[in-house]
N, C-alpha and C positions, 0 to 999 in steps of 0.2 A: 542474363540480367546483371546488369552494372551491380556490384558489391561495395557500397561506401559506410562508413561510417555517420553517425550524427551532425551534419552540416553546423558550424558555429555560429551561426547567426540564431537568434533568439527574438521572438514576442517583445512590445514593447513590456507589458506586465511583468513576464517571468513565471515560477512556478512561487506559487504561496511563502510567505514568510516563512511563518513561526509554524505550520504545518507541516506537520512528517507523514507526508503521504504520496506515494505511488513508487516513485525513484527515491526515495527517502528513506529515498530511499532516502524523478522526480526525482525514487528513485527518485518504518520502520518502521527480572522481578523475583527478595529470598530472607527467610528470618531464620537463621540456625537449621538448613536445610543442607549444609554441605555441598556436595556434589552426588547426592541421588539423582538416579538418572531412574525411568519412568516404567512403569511397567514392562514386564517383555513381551512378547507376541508379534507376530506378523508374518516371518518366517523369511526366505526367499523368495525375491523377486523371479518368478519364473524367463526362462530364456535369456537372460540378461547372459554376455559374456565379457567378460566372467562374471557369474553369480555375483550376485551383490545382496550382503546381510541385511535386511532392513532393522534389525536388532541391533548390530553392531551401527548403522549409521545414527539411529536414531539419540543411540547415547551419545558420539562424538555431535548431535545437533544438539544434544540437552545441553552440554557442557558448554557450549560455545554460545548460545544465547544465555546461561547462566552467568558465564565469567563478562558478557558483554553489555549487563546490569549494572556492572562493578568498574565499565572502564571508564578513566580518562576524560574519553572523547565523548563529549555529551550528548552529540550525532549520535555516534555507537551506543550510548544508552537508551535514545528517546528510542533507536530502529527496534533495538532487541522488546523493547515495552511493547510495540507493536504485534512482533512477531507471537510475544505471550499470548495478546488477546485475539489474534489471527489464529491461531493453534489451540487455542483451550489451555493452552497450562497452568493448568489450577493448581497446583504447588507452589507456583512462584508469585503469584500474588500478593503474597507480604511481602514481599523485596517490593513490588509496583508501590504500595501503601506506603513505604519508608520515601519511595522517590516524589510525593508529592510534596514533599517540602526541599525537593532538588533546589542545587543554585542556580539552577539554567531553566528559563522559561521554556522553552520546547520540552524539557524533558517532565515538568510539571505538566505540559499539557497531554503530551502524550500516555503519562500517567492514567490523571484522570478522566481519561477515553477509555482507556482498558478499563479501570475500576467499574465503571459504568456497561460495558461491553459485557463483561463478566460477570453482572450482578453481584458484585461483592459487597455483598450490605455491611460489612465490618469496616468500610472503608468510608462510608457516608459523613463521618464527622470530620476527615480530613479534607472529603470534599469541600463539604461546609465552610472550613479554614479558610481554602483558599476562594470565596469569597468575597475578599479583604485583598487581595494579593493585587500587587502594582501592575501583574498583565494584564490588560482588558479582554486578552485573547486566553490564558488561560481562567478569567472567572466564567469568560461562555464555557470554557472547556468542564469546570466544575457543575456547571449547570445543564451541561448534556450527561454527566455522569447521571445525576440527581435526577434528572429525567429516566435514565433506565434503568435506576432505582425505586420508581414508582411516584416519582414526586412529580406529577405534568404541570403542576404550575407554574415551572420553571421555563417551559418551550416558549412564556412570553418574553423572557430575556433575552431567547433566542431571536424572536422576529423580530426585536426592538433592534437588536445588534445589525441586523442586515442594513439600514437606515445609517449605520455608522461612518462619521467620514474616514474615518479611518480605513484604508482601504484593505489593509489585511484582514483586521478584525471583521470588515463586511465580508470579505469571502472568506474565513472560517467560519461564520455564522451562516452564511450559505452553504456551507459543506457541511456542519453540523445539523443543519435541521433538516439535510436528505439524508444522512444519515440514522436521524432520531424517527428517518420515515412519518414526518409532519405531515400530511396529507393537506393539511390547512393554509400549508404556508406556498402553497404553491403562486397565489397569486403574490406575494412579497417578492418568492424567487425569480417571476416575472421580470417583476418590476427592476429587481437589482440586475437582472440583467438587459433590461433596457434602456436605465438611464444615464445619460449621455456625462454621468461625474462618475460613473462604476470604472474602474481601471479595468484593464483587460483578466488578470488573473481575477479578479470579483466576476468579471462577462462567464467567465470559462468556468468558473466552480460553480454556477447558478445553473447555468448549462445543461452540467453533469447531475449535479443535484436533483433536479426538474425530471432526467432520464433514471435518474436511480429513484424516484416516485410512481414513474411507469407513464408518464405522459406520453404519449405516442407525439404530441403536436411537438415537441422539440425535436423531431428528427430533421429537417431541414437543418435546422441552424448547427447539429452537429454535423451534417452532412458537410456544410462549408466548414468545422473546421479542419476535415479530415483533407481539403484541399489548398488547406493555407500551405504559402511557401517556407513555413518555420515548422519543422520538425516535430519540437516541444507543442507546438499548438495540436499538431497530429496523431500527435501521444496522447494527446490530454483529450480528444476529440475519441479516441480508442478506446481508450477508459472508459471516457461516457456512454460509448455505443455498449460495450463489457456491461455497463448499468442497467441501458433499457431494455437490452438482451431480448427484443421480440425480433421475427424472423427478417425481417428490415434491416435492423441488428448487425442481426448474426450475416446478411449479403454484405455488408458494406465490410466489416471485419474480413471476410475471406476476399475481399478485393485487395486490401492495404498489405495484404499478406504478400502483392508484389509491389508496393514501394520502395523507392530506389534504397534509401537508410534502413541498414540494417535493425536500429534500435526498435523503427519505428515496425518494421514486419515480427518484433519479437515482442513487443508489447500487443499485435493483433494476435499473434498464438500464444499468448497466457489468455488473453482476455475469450477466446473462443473455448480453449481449455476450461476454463473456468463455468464457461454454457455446458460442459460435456461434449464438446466438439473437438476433435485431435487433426481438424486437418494444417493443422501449425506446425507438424511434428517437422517435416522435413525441411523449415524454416528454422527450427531451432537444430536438426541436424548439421545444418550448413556449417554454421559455427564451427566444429569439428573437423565436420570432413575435407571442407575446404579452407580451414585453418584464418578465419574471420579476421579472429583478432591479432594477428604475426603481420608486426612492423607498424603496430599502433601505438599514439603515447598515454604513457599509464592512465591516464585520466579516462582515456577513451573506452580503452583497454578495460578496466574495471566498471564502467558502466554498461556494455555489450554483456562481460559476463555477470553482473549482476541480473539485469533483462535475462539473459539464459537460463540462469537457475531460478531466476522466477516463473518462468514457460513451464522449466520442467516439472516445477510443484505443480501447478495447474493438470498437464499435461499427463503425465506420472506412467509414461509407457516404460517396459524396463530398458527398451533401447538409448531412453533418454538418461533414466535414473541410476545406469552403469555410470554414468561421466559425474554425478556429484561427488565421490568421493575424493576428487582434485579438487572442486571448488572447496571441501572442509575444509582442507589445507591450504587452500589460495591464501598469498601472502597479503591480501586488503581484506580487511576487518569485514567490510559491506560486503563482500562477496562470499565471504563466512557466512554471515549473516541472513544473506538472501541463500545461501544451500542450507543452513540449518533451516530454515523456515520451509524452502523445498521437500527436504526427507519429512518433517514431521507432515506435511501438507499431504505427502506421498502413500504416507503411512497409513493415513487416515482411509485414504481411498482402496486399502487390501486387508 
């Protein structure tokens, strides 16, 4: 099998704006909390060699989504808000709360996704706030909080926003109301993706949306995009099969598991992982054994091993979860990032 990396060519659309999600990595929270790190338990990962503490990784994963709340790079903030409301970390949730009046709209949006993901009713009046706020894209984001808050009279913000010309804010709005699990808005989601002013990344998130509601009738259309000649369309078409996750699904996923881009066979073994299917695993071995990423440039380089330690949370054999402890220390933030979210992912599962 040919071994390439991510071909550069790209969709006319692209991957969503102002949305941190998938690689966001596509590929992405603390009030006077310190550096407590989370209960202990779990133990040793059996067989792994060498033994690997899940105790001890878990706390280099606290720390490193804790301190990645605080950085900088507002990327690295909105991922790690992610990674909070993907893991449960309910400790860090008042850090998420302070971040909804961030300077950076992604990291506001990101915010109040988790606030709402996590039901953190203490955090309802911030939502409220933003409201008011200059993004268009983070007041739907407010309004999906509010929604998983118990407020549903808010989901008509949501379908009204699909309508928007704006063409990020319509595919946020489509990715927000499969996520808010609308059952209703299926026929909007239709529409946004059928009509001929929806830009591609709005076609591709309505999509996805439509298959994370369970509609069986979108499998065609994800079936093409899993045959588009742009990579990123194939990812994203991955994803979506990851969504509808029925046995249709889960054939077409263990096909993509030999296309030629590695990214793209590492995004079908987290997504099958994530079904409880591990037959990814020796696609994300590869990476290792046959040394993937040696003689790639950085960029490439930290998005392959991003993808990989995303597999391996999914996936959380101990053969795989021996090799995070290089990713804590990987020298890119995102790859930090995507193995702290790995162990705690991991964790979960023993």
């Amino acid at each position: 099998m040919e071994k390439e990396h991510c071909e550069p060519k790209t969709s006319s659309g692209g991957r969503i704006g102002i949305l941190v999600h998938g690689l966001a990595l596509a590929c992405v929270m603390l009030l006077a909390l310190g550096c407590e790190a989370p209960p202990a338990g779990g133990g040793i990962f059996p067989s792994a060699t060498p033994a690997v503490d899940i105790n001890d990784l878990t706390v280099q994963a606290y720390k490193i989504i804790l301190d990645s709340l605080s950085d900088n790079d507002p990327a690295i903030r909105a991922n790690a808000i992610e990674v909070v409301a993907q893991t449960g970390q309910i400790k860090l949730v008042p850090k998420v709360q302070r971040l909804l009046e961030d300077e950076f709209a992604p990291v506001r949006f990101a915010a109040a996704l988790a606030i709402g993901d996590l039901e953190y009713t203490f955090g309802a009046r911030g939502l409220q706030r933003l409201f008011k706020d200059t993004d268009s894209n983070v007041k739907i984001a407010a309004c999906y909080g509010m929604v998983k808050l118990g407020s549903v009279k808010y989901r008509e913000v949501l379908r009204r926003a699909v309508a928007s010309t704006d063409q990020t804010v319509r595919a946020n709005a489509a990715f927000l109301l499969g996520k808010s699990r609308d059952a209703e808005a299926l026929k909007l989601l239709y529409w946004a993706m059928q009509d001929k002013d929806s830009a591609d990344k709005a076609v591709y998130q309505a999509a996805e949306s439509i298959a994370t509601l369970g509609d069986d009738r979108i499998y065609p259309k994800l079936w093409t995009m899993l045959l588009s000649v742009y990579a990123d369309v194939r990812i994203t078409g991955v994803r979506a099969m990851g969504a509808l996750g029925n046995q249709d699904a889960k054939n077409a996923l263990i096909r993509m598991l030999s296309d030629k881009v590695i990214e793209v066979r590492l995004a079908a073994a987290e997504q099958l992982g994530m079904l409880g299917d591990k037959d990814g695993e020796p696609e994300v071995m590869d990476v290792f054994n046959l040394k993937l990423t040696s003689g790639l440039e950085p960029v490439d380089r930290e998005r392959v091993n991003v993808l990989t330690a995303l597999a391996i949370g999914r996936i959380a054999t101990p053969a795989l979860v021996k090799h995070l402890p290089q990713f804590l220390k990987n020298e890119s933030k995102a790859v930090r990032i995507a193995a702290a979210r790995a162990v705690l992912q991991s964790r979960m599962q023993y």
